[in-house]
N, C-alpha and C positions, 0 to 999 in steps of 0.2 A: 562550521557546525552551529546550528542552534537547537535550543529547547523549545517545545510547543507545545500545548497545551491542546487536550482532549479534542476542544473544539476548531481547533484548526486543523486538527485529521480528518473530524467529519465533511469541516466545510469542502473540502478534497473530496469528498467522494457522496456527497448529499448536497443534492442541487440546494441552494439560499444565496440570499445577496451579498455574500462573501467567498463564495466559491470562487470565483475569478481571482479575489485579493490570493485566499491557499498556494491559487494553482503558479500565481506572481511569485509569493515566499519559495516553493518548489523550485522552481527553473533557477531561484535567484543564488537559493541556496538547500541545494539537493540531499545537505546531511542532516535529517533532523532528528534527534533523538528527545526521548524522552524517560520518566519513571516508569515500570512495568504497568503500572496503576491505570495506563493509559487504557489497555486491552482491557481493562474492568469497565472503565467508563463508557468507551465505544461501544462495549455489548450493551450497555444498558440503554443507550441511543436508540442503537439497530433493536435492540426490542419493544420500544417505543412506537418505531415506524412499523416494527411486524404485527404487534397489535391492534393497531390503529388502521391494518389493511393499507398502508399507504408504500410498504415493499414488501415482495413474496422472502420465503425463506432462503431459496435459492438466491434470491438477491442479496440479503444481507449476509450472508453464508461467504459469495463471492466478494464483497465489499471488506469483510474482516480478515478474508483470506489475502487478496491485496493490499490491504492495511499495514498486514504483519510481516508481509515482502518487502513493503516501504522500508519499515520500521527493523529490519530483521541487524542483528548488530550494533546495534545501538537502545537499547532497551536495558535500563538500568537497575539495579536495588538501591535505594538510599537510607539512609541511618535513620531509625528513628529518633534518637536524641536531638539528631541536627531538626529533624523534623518540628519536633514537639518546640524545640530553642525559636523558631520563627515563628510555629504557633505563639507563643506566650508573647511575644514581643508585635503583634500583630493582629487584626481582627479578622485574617483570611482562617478556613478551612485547614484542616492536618490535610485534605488529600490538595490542595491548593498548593499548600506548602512544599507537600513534595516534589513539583514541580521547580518552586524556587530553589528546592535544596540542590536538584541536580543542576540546574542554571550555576550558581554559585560553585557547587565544584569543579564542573566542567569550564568555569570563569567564561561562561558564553552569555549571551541574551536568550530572555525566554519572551518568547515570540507568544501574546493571546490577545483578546478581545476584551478581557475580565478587567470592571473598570475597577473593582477593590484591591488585584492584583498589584494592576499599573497603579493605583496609588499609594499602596503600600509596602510594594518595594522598586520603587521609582528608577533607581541604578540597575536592577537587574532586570526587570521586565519593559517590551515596548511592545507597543500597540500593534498592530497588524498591518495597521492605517500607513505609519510612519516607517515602520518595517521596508513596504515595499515600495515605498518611494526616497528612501535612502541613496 
């Protein structure tokens, strides 16, 4: 199992020059979980694309519908204390964070692209790069 972060769900399922690496992490390793917080982010992606005319509704409709099939079982709540604890000791995001928080209880890797992430918390998070050619 690992953790992943917002935008390795998109790159899954939103053509970009990292879709291919996603769909590597996927085959490599088919569990991936994440904080709830993920389905807030993605919608706010897919309404990016649906404003911008660049996916119909029904599109991103189907894309978060299979998102959340991906994801279905593995979708966490995390503390916020723990949260806020790696805010203050860090210059990432509370919603960043909560990423690392479930990485660290689940004692797994959190799988992103986010270079503030990987450099600030260097044991728990790796690259996507390095990921998939592990």
């Amino acid at each position: 199992m690992i953790v992943v972060d917002t935008n390795i769900i998109a790159y899954l399922y939103l053509e970009s020059g990292r879709s291919m690496q996603s769909e590597q992490a996927l085959k490599k390793d088919p569990q991936w979980a994440a904080p709830l917080l993920w389905r807030s982010e993605l919608r706010n992606v897919l309404a990016l694309y649906l404003r911008k005319d660049i996916l119909a509704l029904e599109a991103i409709q189907r894309i978060m519908s299979e998102a959340m099939l991906l994801m279905k079982g593995r979708e966490y709540e995390v503390a916020s204390l723990q949260v806020l604890e790696l805010v203050a000791s860090s210059s990432c995001s509370a919603y960043d964070c909560e990423f690392v928080a479930l990485a660290k209880n689940l004692g797994t890797p959190l799988v992103t692209v986010d270079k503030k992430i990987l450099r600030e918390f260097p044991t728990i998070a790796v690259s996507l790069d390095k990921f998939v050619t592990l």
